[in-house]
N, C-alpha and C positions, 0 to 999 in steps of 0.2 A: 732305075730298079737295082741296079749291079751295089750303087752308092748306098743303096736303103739297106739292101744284102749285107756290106759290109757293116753298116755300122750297127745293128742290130747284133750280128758278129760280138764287136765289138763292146757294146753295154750290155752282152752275156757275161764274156769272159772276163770285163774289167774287176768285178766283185772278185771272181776267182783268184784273176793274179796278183790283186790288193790284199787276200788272203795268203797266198803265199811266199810276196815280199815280205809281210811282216814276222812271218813264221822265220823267214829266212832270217831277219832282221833280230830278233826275241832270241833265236838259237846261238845264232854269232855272237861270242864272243866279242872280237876284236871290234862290233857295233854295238853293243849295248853296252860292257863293260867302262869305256870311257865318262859316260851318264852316270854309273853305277858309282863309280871310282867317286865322281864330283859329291853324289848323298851321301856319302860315308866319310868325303874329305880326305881322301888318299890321293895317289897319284895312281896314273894309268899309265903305262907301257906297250906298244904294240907288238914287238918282235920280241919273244912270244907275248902273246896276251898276256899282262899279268897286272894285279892293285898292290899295290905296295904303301906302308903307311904306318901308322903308331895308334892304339887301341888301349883303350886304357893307361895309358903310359908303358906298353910293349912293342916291340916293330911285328908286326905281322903280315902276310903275304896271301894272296888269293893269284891260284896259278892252276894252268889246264895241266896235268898228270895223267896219263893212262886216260883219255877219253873218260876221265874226269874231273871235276873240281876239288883242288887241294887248299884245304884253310890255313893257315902255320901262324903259330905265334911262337917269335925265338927267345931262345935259352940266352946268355950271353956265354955260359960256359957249359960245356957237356954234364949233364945231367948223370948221377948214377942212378935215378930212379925210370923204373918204368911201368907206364900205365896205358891200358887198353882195356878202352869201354866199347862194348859193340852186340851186335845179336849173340846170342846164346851160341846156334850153332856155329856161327862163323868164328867168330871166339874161337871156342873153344875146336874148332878145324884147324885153326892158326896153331894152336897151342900144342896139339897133338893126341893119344890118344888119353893121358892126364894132365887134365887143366891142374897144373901145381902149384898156383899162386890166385887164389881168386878169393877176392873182396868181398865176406859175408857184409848181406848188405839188411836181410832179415825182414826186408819189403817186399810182400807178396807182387804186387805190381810189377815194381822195379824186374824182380827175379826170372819173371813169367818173359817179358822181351829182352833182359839185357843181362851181361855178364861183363864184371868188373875183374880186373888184374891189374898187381898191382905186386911190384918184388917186396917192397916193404909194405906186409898185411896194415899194420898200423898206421901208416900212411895214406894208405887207401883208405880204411875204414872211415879217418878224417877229413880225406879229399871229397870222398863220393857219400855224403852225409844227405841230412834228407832233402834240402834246398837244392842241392845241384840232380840229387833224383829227379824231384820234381821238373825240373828246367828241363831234363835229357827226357825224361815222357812226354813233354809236351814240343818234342822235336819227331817231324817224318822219316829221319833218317840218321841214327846215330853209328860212327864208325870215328870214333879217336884212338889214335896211337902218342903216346909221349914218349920220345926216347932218345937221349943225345944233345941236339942242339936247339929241337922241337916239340911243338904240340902241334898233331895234324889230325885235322878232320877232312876224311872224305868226301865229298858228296855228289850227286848226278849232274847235277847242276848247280850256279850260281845267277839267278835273275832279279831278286828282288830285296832292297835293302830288310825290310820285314823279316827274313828271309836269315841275312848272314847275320843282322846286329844279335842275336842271343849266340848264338854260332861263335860270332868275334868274342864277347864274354866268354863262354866257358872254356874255349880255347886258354884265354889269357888266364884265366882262374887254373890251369892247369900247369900253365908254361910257369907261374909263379910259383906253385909247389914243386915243383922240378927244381926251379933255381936254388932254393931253400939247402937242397941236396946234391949242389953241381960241385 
């Protein structure tokens, strides 16, 4: 009886905890990322978690940041340019109470979720043209900064190559107009 008891127990709870190995598993970093690292063709690092690797012919970087995911694709020499695409409000929260450098982009769409900056307007106008609009609309979560050595996108998370490969592009599309101007 006692034996029936347990195991009955037991092929309750096993579904559960097979749900929440995997949760555990999917959330972890330093467990999925090394899988990740292999579909993308980069190298993986444990101490910290991070992918490392070259993207389009750029070195780029996938690294935990603030209890979040940091994208970078590097400069070879510090950039005088700088660009930040991101939500409206937050934009322009960053920026203070006059957004002084933003990127007329003249795309109802575009306008309505995102706000471009950019020191050199004509450079922005260039960079953030309608093909990379499009790409950053059809992204969940846009939050890039270029400034210096990098191009970085934030994001919540990083779990799925589907995922970071447009992510990896526009980065590198970004890091390269920077260089332009280093």
């Amino acid at each position: 009886m006692v034996i029936g008891t347990v195991l009955v127990i037991l092929i309750a709870l096993g579904p559960i905890a097979y749900f929440y190995w995997r949760q555990y598993k999917v959330n972890t970093p330093s467990l999925q990322w090394p899988a990740l690292a292999e579909v993308l063709k980069m190298d993986y690092a444990a101490k910290p978690p991070r992918i490392s690797g070259q993207w389009n012919g750029r070195a780029v970087r996938i690294e935990l940041k603030d209890s979040s995911v940091l994208v970078s694709a590097l400069v070879s020499r510090p950039s005088r340019l700088r660009i930040e695409i991101g939500p409206k409000e937050q934009v322009a929260a960053r920026a203070g109470v006059v957004v002084p450098d933003p990127v007329p982009t003249h795309d109802p769409d575009f306008d309505g979720r995102y706000l471009a900056r950019c020191n050199d307007r004509a450079v922005g106008q260039r960079l953030v043209d309608p093909v990379l609009r499009q790409r950053l609309l059809e992204q969940p979560v846009v939050d890039i900064l270029g400034e210096g050595q990098a191009a970085r996108w934030r994001l919540p998370e990083a779990k799925d190559p589907d995922q970071l490969e447009p992510v990896l592009d526009i980065v590198t599309i970004i890091a390269d107009e920077m260089e332009r101007y280093a």
